[in-house]
C-alpha positions, 0 to 999 in steps of 0.5 A: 534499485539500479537503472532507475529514474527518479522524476517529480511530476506535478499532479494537478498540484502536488509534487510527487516523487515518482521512481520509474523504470522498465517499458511495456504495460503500466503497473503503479506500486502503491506504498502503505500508511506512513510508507515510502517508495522504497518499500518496494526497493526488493520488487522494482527491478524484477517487475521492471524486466516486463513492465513499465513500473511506476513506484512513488509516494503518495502525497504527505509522505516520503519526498512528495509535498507535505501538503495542509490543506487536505484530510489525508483521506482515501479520496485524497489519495485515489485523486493523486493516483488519477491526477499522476496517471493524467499528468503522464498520459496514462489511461489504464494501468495495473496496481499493486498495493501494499495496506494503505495502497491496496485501499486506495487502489481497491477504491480507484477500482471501485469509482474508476474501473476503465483506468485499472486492468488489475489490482494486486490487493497486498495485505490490505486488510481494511474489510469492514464486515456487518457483525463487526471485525471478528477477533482472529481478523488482526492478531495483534491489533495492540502492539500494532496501535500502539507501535503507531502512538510512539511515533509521537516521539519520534526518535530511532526506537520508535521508528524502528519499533513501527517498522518491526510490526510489519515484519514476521521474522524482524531480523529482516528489517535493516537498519538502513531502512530504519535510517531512512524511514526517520530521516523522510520523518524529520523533515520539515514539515513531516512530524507534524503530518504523522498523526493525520498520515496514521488516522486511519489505522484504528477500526473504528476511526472515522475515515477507516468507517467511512470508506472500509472495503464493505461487502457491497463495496468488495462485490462491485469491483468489476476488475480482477483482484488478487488478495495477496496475504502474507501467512502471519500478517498482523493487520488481517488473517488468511481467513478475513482475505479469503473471505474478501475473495470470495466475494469479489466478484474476480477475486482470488487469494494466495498466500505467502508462507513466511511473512507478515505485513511486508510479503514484498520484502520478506519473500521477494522472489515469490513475491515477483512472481506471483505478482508477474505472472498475474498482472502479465495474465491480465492484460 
């Protein structure tokens, strides 16, 4: 990521890693469950041609503070987004997110709309429907928990294995991504973090029923949203995104042919695209 800044800001607390480039409108790039800034190392350059981009890890993850005194809960992480966007005079800005950060953002969204112009909702696959989360909504759910479960023992193979599972075709996973994700995993303080940073992931654990995208909760984001599915994306199908979209009040979908849970990565080019084009038409 060539001509960027790398800035620790202090939000309200916790120290955040932020990387940051470009000018213009704000759009903040928002990691998921375990993730780190550089998820986005395919995406940031090219956003950064036309707007100000903000990437950066959320708290207990990547280089921000392993804090202990918080649940590593939605509202943790949606007050780390309000406390950077505070600390950096930003009053309203548009979001892209990637699984967890699509939560987080759906849910700044939700209780904040006047900070958000836009959300691109990537994969983010946390709906929670009355009559249960119907079978085809995650196509391997399995090998996707227990991907995260080896992470008990931390080492280069379940690294690795964890990051497979967010990949369609795996062969786009490099091993330096795999290097880094275990060296931000080893540091201290961090292997103790992992269980709480991946609590969420079950269906029914208790902070994915608690703060789930219902469909009350979709219907009254009063922002536009785009719902943008990688085509064979493990964690939630097409038809469970395009459900969402639909009751989103401006809600639309598009999917990405060829991808899995990374469509940032695997796709890059359509990826930066679409997510220009709709963040530029939001404005």
């Amino acid at each position: 990521m060539l001509g960027t800044e790398v800035v620790y800001r202090d939000a309200k607390g916790t120290r955040t890693r932020c990387i940051e480039a470009g000018s213009g409108p704000a759009i903040f790039l928002l990691h998921g469950t375990g993730g780190h800034a550089e998820a986005w190392a395919k995406n940031f350059n090219a956003l950064a041609k036309n707007f100000h981009v903000i990437a950066f890890d959320f708290v207990g993850h990547g280089l921000s503070d392993k804090r202990t005194d918080i649940d590593y809960l939605i509202p943790d992480y949606v007050q780390q987004v309000r406390d950077l966007m505070d600390v950096m005079d930003i009053k309203k800005a548009a979001f892209v997110g990637l699984s967890l950060g699509a939560w987080v953002a759906s849910w700044l969204a939700i209780e904040s709309p006047e900070r958000v112009t836009c959300v691109v909702n990537a994969t983010g696959a946390v709906f929670r429907w009355p009559e249960g989360q119907p079978a085809n909504e995650a196509k391997d759910r399995d090998s996707w928990k227990k991907a995260n479960d080896e992470l008990a023992t931390l080492n280069r193979d379940t690294v690795r294995n964890r990051l497979h599972t967010l990949f369609h075709n795996t062969d786009r996973c490099p091993e330096e991504l795999v290097d880094l994700r275990l060296a931000l995993y080893s540091q201290p303080g961090a292997p103790e973090l992992i269980p709480a940073l991946h609590q969420m992931i079950p269906y029914d654990s208790p902070g994915r029923v608690k703060f789930g995208l219902t469909p009350e909760l979709l219907a009254s984001i009063s922002v536009p949203v785009l719902y943008l599915w990688g085509e064979h994306n493990p964690g939630g199908s097409v038809k469970g995104a395009q459900r969402a979209a639909e009751i989103t009040p401006q809600g639309e979908l598009k999917v990405i042919d060829d991808a899995g849970h990374w469509p940032q990565w695997e796709q890059p080019e359509s990826f930066n695209a679409i997510v220009t084009e709709y963040v530029e038409a939001h404005q």
